[in-house]
C-alpha positions in Angstrom: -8.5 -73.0 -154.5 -5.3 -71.1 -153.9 -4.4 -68.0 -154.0 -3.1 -66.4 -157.3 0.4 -66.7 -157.9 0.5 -65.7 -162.0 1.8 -63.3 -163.4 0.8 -59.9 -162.0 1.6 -57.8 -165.1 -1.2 -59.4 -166.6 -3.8 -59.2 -164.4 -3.0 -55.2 -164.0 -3.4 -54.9 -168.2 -6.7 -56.6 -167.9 -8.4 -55.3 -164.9 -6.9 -51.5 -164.3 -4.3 -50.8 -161.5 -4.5 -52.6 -158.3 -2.0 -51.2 -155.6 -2.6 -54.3 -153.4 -1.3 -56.8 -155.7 1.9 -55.0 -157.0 3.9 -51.8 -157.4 4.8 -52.6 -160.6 3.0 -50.9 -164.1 2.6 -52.4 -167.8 4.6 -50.2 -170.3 1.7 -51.3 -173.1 -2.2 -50.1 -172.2 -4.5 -52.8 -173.2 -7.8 -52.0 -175.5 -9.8 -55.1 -175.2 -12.7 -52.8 -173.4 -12.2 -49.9 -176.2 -12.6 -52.8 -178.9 -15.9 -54.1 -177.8 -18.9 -53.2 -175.5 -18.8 -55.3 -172.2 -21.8 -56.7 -170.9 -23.6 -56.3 -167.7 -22.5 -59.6 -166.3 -18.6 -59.0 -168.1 -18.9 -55.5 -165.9 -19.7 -57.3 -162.7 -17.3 -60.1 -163.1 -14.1 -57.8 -163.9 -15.2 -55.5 -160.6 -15.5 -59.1 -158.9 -11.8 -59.8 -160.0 -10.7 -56.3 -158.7 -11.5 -57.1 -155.6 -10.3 -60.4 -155.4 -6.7 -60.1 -156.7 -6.3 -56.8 -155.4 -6.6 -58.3 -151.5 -5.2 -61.6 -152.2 -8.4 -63.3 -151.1 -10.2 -66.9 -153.0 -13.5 -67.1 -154.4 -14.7 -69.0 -151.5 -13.7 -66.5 -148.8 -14.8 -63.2 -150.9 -18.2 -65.2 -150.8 -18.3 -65.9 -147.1 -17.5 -62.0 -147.0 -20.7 -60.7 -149.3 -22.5 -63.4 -146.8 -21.4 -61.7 -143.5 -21.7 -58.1 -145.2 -25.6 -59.4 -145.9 -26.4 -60.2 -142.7 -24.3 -56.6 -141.4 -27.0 -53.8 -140.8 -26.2 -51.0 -143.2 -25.2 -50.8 -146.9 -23.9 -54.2 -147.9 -21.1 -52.7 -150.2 -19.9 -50.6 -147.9 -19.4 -53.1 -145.1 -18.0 -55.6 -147.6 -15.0 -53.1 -148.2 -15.0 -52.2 -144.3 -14.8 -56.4 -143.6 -11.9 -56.4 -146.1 -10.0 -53.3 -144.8 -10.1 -54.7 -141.0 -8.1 -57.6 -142.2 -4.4 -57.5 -140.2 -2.8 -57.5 -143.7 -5.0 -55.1 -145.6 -3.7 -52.6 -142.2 0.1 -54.1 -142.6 -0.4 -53.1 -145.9 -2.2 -49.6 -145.1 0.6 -49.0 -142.5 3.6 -49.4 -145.4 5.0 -52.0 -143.9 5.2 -53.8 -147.3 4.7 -53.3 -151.0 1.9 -55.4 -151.6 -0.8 -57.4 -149.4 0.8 -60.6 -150.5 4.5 -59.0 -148.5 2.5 -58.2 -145.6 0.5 -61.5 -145.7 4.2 -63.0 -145.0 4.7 -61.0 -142.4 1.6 -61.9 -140.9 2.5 -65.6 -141.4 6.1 -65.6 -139.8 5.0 -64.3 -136.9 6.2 -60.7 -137.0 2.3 -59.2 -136.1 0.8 -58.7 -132.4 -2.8 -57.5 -132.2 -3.5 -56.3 -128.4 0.2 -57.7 -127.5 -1.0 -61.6 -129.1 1.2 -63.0 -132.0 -1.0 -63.2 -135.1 0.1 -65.7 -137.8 -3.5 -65.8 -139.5 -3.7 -63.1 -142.5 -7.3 -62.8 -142.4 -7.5 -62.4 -139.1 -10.3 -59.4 -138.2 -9.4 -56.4 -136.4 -11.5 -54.3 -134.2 -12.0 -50.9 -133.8 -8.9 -49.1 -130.7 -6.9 -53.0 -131.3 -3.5 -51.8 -131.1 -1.3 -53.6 -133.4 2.4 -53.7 -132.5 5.2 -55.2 -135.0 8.4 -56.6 -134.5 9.9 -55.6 -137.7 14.0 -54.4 -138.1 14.9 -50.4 -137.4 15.1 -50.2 -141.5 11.3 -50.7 -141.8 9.9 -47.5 -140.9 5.5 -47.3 -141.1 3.8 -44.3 -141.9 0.3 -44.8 -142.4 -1.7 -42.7 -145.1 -5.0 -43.6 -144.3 -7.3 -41.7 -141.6 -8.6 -44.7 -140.1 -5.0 -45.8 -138.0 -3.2 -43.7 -135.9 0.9 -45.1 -135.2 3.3 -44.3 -132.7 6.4 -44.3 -134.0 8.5 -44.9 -130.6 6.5 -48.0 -129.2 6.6 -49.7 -133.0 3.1 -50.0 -132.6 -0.5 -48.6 -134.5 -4.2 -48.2 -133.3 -7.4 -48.2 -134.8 -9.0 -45.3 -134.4 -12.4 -46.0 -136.5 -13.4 -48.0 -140.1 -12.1 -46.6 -142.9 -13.2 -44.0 -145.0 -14.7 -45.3 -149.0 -12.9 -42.5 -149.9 -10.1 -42.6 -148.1 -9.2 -45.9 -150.2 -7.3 -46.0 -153.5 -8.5 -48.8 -155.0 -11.1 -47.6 -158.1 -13.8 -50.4 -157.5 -17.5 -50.6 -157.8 -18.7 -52.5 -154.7 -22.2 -52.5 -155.8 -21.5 -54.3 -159.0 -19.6 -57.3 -156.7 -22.8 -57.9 -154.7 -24.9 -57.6 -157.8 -22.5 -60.4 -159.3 -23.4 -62.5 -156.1 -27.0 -61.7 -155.9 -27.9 -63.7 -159.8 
């Protein structure tokens, strides 16, 4: 299975905002959840969804990730968000080198992404904790990165990872709990 390609504008209207997939924002608020009473499952499924579209991942690989998060020692929600956030794009994308995951994902792809001074062209590719990312991106593209977890030099074009992120940190409204509960039936 691919990865979504559909219009965003719809997905945003059913499943809340997600700033991963797109910048943009429905004009029209949709009610379907003030019509009727979701149930448990229906709860589990949409929080599924919100994590799947808002990194750009398939239903095969957000399963591998519960799998590995399983196996993790800790809380198995929080290392699933951790595994997601140490992906290069998710930090391309936490650094503002692009709009969405999917722009960064590209970026990734073309070859534009060096992890510990090695070109990177796979998006899912898992970062450690002190990796120093460079990129070789025009003077226009300027990062700034909003998130505790990465510190960048602005002179060297380059960013480290300084620990895993923060839950809170994050801006993405998702209940991980309810994902491995969905994957747990």
């Amino acid at each position: 299975m691919a990865r979504y390609l559909g219009p965003k504008i719809k997905i945003i209207r059913r499943l809340g905002v997600l700033p991963g997939l797109t910048q943009k924002t429905s004009r029209r608020q949709s009610d379907t959840d003030q019509r009727r009473k979701l149930s448990q499952y229906a709860l589990r499924l949409k929080e599924k969804q919100k994590l799947r579209f808002n990194y750009g991942i398939s239903e095969q690989q957000l399963l591998s990730y519960v799998k590995k998060a399983r196996r993790l020692q800790g809380s198995t929600g929080t290392l699933l968000i951790r595994l997601l956030e140490m992906r290069i794009d998710t930090i391309i994308f936490r650094l503002s080198l692009g709009s969405s995951i999917a722009s960064c994902r590209q970026l990734v792809t073309h070859g534009h992404i060096f992890v510990n001074k090695k070109r990177v062209t796979i998006p899912s590719y898992q970062c450690k904790v002190s990796d120093i990312v460079h990129f070789d991106l025009p003077e226009s593209v300027t990062p700034f990165s909003v998130c505790s977890h990465l510190k960048h030099d602005k002179t060297s074009k380059s960013a480290e990872i300084c620990s895993f992120p923060e839950r809170q940190s994050l801006d993405l409204d998702v209940n991980e709990l309810r994902v491995i509960e969905y994957y747990s039936r």
